[in-house]
N, C-alpha and C positions, 0 to 999 in steps of 0.2 A: 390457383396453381401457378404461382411463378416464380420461384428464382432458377428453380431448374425449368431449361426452353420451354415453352407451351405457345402453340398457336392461340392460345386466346388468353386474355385477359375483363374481367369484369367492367375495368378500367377503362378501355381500348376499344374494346370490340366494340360499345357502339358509343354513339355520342355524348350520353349521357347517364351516368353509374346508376342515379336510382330507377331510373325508366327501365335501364339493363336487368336491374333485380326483381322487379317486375317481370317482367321478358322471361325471367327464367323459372319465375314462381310458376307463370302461364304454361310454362313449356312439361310443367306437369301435370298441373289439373286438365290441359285438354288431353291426356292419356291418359287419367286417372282412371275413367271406367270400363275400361279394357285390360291397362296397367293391374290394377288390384285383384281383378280376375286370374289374371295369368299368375301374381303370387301366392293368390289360393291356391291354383290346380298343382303349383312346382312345389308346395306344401310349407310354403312360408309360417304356415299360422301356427306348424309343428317345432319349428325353430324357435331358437332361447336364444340367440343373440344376432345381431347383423351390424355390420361398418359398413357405412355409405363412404369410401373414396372419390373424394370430390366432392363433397357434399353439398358446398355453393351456399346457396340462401338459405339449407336446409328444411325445405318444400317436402323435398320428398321423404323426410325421417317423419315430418308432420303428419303427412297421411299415412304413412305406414303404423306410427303409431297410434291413429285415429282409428283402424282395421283392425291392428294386432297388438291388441293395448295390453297382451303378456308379453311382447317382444323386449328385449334389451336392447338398445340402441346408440350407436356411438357416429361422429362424422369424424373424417381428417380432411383440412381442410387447410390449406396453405393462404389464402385472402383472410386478413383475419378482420378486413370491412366485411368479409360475406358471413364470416362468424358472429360477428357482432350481430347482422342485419338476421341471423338464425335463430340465435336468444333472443332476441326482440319479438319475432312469430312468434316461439315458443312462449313469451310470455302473455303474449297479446290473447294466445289462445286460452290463456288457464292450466296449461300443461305442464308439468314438471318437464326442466330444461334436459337432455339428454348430454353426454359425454363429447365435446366437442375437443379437440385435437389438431393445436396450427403448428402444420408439417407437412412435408411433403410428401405425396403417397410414393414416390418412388423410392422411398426411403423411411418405413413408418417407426416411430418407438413404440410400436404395440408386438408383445411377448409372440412366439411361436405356438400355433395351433391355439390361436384364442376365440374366432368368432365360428357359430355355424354355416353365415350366409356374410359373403361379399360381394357389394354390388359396384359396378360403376355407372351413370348414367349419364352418356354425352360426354364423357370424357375421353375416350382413347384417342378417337376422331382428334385430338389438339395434340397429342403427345408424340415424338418424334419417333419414340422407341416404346411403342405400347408394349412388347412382349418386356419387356423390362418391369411395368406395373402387374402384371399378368403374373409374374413369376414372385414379385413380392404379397399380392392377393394370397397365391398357393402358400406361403409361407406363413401367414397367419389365419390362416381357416386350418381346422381340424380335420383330420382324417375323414375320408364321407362328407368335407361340407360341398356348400354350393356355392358358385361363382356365379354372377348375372349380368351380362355385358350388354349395353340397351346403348345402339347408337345408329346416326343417321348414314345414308347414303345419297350424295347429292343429284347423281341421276335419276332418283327416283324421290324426290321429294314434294312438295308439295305442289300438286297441280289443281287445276280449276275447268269451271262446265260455265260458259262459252270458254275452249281453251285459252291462256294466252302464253300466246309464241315469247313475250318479253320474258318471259321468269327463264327462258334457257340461257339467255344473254348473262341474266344475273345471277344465276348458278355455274356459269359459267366464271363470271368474273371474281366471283364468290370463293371456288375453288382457286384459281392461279392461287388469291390471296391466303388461303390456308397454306397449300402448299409451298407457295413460299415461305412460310413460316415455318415449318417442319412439318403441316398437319395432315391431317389422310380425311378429307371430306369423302372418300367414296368408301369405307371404312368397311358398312353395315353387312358387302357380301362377304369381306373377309374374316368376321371375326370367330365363324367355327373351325378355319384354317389357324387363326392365331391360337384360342384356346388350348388345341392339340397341341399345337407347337409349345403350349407352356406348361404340359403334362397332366393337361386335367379330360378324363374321360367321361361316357357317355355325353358326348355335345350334341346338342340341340339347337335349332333355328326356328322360329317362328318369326313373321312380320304381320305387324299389329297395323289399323289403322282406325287415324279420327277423322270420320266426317263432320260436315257442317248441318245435314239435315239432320244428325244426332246430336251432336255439342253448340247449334248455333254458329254462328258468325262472328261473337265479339272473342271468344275465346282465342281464334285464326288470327284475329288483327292483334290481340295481346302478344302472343306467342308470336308471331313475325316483327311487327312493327317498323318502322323506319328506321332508324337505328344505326343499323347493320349496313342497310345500301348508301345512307347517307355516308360514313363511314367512309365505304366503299369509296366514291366518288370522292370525297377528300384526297384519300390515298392515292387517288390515279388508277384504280384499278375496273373502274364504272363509269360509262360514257353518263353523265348529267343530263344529256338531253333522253340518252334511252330510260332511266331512273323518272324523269318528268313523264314521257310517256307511258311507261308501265305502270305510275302514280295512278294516270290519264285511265285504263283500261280496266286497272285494279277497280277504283269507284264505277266503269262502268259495268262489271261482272255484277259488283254486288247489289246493283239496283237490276238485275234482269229477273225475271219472274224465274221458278225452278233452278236459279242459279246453284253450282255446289264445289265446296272445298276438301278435299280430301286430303292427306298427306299420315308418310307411314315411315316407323321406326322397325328396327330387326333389333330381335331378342334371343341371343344368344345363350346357354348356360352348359353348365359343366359340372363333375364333380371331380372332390381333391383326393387324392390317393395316395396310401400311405407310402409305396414304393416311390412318389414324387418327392415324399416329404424328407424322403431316408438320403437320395440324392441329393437334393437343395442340401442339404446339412454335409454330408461328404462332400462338398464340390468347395465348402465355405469353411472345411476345417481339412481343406488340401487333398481330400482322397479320390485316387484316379476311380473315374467311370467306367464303370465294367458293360460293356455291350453286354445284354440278356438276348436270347433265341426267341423270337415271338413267341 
């Protein structure tokens, strides 16, 4: 997602692009078996199409169309290295390549009222003006569809058993650095507050989480990785000596007997309505909004 602002970049964010790609593959498979769950119960598997906004490395079209191989599937996806590096999975795996689209979701060329289900995952969290995406979602889902808003909050993210005190520092230095950027790192309580605000009802919140006695341990160093705090400390935003240390602490958790990582995403969703869709269209061909009576 870049030429319109985004706190992140594929490119940027950490030190190196293809490790980054990696990083974000991981950042699915370790939710994948909670993830999948939660798309059957929301009844994904009854839906006939879905747009991944933000699609990224296109990880997540991969599994979904692994689960739900009647799905139709499309990504929009503005990195068009992250699209390249999507047909590449998709080929690698055997799969017919899915509908890939480099543009910008705040801005899609996709028709009005075309998907059942639109997702975003880990996207809003970088976007300066997420009820902006939120309101282009509503405009191409169908009357009755669903929206699925999956992102982090950095007060509550990944913690560990013996605790360590370092990851507050670096969630700490973590956020300035989003936020400087336009981003909303504490995102994940607010997004049934955004949803409403972008006219999609019955909202929902659920918070998923993976642990490490269930997913292992290499999955937690994929989906973290260095990266990111390396990064950090380049930019001045991460003391080098606290980053050495909590290096220092990190190896020594994961050699403790019973040690455990856990760390958890909030899953927002909504449905689109037609009296949202009738508005959007009157507001975009000039006609005054009429207050209704609850």
């Amino acid at each position: 997602m870049n030429t319109h602002r985004s706190s992140y970049s594929a490119h940027s964010f950490s030190t190196d692009f293809k490790r980054e790609a990696k990083r974000l593959d991981a950042q699915v498979d370790l939710f994948w078996n909670v993830e999948s769950d939660f798309y059957s119960r929301i009844g994904i598997a009854t839906a006939g199409s879905l747009v991944d906004l933000g699609s990224g490395t296109g990880r997540l079209l991969l599994r979904l169309k692994e689960r739900f191989p009647g799905l139709a599937i499309t990504g929009v996806e503005i990195d068009a290295t992250l699209i390249d590096t999507a047909i590449r999975s998709f080929a690698k795996a055997g799969m017919d390549v899915p509908v890939f689209i480099n543009a910008s979701i705040l801005n899609t060329p996709l028709p009005d009222a075309a998907f059942d289900v639109a997702v975003f995952r880990l996207v809003l969290e970088h976007l300066p003006e997420p009820l902006q995406v939120l309101r282009e979602a509503a405009r191409i889902l169908k009357p009755g569809g669903r929206i699925v808003a999956i992102d982090n909050d950095f007060d509550f993210h990944l913690r560990t058993w013996p605790p360590m005190h370092e990851l507050d520092d670096y969630y700490a230095a973590y956020c300035e650095a989003r936020e400087k950027d336009g981003g909303h790192p504490r995102i994940g309580r607010q997004l049934p507050v955004l949803l409403r605000q972008a006219g999609f009802s019955d909202v929902t919140l659920e918070v998923l989480c993976a642990h490490s006695q269930n997913m292992g341990d290499a999955l937690f160093l994929k989906s973290e990785g260095l990266g990111i705090p390396d990064q950090l400390v380049k930019s001045g935003f991460f003391n080098g000596k606290k980053f050495f240390s909590m290096k220092k602490k990190w190896s020594a958790m994961l050699r403790c007997p019973g040690h455990a990582i856990v760390r958890q995403l909030f899953y927002a969703t909504g449905i689109n309505t037609e009296r949202q869709l009738v508005r959007q269209r009157d507001a975009m061909n000039g006609v005054p909004t009429v207050i209704e009576s609850p």
